[in-house]
C-alpha positions as CSV (number, residue, x, y, z in Angstrom):
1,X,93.6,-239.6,42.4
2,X,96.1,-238.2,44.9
3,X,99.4,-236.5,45.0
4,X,102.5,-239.4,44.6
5,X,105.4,-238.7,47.2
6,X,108.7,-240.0,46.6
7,X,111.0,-240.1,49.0
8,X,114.5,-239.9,47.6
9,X,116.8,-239.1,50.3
10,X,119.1,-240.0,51.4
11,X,118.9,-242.1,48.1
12,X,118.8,-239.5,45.8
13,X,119.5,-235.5,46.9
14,X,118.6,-233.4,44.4
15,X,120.4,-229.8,43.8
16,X,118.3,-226.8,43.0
17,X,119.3,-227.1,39.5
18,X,118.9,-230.4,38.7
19,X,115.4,-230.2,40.2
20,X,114.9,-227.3,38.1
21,X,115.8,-229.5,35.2
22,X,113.4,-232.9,36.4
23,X,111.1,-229.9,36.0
24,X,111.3,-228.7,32.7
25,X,112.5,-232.5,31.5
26,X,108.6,-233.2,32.6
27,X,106.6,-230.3,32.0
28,X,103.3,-232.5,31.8
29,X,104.0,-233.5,35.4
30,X,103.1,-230.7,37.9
31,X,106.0,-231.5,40.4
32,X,106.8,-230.1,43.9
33,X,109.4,-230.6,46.8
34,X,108.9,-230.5,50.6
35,X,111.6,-228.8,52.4
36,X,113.1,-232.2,53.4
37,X,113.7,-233.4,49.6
38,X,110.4,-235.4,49.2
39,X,109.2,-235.0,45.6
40,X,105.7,-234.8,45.0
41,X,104.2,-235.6,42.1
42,X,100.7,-233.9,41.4
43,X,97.7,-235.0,39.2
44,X,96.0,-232.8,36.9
45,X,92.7,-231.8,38.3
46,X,89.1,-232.1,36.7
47,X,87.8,-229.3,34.5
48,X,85.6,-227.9,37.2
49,X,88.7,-227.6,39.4
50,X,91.0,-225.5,36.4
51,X,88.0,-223.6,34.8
52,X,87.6,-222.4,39.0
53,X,91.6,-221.5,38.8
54,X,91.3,-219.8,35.5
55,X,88.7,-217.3,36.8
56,X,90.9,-217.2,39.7
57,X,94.3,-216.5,38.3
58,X,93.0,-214.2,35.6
59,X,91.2,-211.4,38.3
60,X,94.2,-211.8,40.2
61,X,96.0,-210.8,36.6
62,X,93.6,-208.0,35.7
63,X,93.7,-206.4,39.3
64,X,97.6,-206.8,39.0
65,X,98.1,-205.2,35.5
66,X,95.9,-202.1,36.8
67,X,97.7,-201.4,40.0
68,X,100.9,-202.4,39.0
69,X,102.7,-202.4,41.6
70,X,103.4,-206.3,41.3
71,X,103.5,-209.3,39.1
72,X,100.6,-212.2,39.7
73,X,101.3,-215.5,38.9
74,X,99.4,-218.8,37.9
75,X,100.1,-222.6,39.4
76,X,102.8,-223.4,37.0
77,X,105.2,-221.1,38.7
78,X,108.0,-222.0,40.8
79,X,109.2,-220.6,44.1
80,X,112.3,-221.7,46.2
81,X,111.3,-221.0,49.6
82,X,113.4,-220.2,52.5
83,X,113.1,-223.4,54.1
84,X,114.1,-225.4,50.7
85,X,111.2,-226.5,49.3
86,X,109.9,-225.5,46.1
87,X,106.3,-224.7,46.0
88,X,103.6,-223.9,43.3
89,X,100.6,-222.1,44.6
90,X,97.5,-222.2,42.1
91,X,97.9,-218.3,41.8
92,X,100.2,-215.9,43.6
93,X,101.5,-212.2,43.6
94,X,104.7,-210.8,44.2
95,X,105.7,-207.0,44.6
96,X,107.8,-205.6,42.1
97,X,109.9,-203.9,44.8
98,X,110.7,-207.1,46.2
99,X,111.3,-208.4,42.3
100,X,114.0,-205.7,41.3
101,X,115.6,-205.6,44.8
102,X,116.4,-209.6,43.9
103,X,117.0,-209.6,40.3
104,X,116.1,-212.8,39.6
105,X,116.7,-215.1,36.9
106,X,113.3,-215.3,34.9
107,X,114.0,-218.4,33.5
108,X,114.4,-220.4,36.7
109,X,112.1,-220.5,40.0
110,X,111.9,-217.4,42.0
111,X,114.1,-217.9,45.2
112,X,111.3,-216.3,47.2
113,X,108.2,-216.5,48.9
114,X,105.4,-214.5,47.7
115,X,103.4,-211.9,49.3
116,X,100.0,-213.9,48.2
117,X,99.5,-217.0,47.7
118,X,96.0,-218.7,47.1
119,X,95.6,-222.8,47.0
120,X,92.1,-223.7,45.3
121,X,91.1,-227.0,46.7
122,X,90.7,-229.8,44.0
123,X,87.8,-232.5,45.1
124,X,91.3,-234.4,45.2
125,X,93.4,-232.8,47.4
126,X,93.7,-234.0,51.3
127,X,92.4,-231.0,53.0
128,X,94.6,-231.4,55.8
129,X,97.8,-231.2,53.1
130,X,96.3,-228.1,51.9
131,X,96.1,-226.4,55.5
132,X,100.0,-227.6,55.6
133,X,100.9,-225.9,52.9
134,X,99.4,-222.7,53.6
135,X,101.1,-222.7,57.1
136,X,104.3,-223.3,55.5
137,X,103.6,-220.6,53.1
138,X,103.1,-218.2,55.9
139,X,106.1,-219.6,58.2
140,X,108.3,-218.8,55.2
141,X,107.1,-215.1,54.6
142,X,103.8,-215.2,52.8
143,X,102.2,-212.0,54.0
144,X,98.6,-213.6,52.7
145,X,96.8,-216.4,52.0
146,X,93.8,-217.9,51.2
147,X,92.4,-221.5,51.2
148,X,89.4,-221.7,48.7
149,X,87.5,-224.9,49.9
150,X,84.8,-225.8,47.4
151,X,84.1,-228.8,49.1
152,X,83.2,-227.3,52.7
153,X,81.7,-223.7,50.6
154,X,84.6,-221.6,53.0
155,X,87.5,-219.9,52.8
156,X,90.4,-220.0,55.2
157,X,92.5,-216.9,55.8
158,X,95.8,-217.2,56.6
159,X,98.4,-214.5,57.9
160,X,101.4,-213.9,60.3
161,X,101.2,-214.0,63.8
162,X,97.6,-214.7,63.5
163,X,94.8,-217.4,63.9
164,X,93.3,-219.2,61.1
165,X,90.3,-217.2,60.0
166,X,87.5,-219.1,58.7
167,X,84.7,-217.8,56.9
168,X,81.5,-220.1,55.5
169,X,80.3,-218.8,52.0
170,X,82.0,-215.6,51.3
171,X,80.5,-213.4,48.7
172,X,84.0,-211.9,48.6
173,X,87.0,-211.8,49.8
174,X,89.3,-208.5,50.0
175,X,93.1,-208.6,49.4
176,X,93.6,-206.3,53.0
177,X,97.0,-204.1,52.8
178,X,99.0,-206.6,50.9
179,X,96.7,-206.4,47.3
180,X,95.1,-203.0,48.1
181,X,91.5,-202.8,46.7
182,X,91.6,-206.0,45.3
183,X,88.1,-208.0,45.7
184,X,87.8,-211.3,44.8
185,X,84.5,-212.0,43.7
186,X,83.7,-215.8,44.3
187,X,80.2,-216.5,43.2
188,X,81.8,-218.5,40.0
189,X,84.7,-219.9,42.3
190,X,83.4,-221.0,45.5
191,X,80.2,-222.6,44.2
């Protein structure tokens, strides 16, 4: 099954807030919105896919707690990116610097990029979309990103001002300046 994209406008323009509340009005749906208003509406994934996302999100977790100089996040978090759209990557990190300069309101989305952002690819996502979405990420401040592929056993790296870097059946990946001595082991997530 594949993502649903509605296109409301200029039907239908949604504000911030009443996306917000579509949002928490459907919590079993796992919605996002492109920068031009399209609403997309995601499946769940299989149990492979999330058990791969859990191991994922929950190193990210532990590495954050013990540096603690940021907050990670997993794929039901919201962020309003500069460009509009509002965007849910399947685990993420943001500084805490960054966090207290802004303030934000916990209970809503946070009106920011991240500094990471990591999309694990479902056997149902397009890769293409994927590879999309982690441009956009970048093109609206993510400092880095990574593309798990299952499905082609690599890893794409994304950063600013750079090329795509590609690497076929990492053992592990580091988090470079922006997680400091972070390593991702992926023998339980790539495989």
């Amino acid at each position: 099954m594949t993502a649903l994209i509605l296109n409301l406008s200029p039907t239908i323009e949604l504000t911030d807030e009443q996306f917000f509340q579509l949002c928490q009005n459907n919590r079993d749906l796992r919605l996002e919105r492109t920068a031009e208003g399209e609403l997309i509406i995601m499946p769940p994934t299989g149990w492979e896919s999330r058990n791969r996302n859990s191991k994922l999100t929950a190193r990210l977790e532990f590495w954050a707690e013990a540096d603690g100089t940021g907050l990670a996040f997993d794929s039901s978090t919201g962020f309003k990116l500069p460009n509009g759209a509002n965007r849910s990557p399947d685990a993420s990190w943001v500084s805490r610097e960054r966090l207290e300069a802004l303030n934000p309101d916990p209970d809503k989305f946070l009106p920011l990029a991240p500094d990471f952002a990591v999309e694990l690819r479902s056997a149902s996502d397009s890769l293409k979309t994927v590879q999309q979405k982690m441009q956009e990420y970048i093109d609206n401040g993510v400092r880095l990103g990574w593309l798990i592929d299952p499905q082609n056993q690599q890893v794409e790296i994304y950063r600013p001002g750079r090329d795509v870097e590609i690497l076929r059946l990492p053992a592990s990946l580091s988090g470079e300046d922006v997680l400091p001595a972070f390593i991702l082991d992926l023998a339980q997530i790539l495989s």
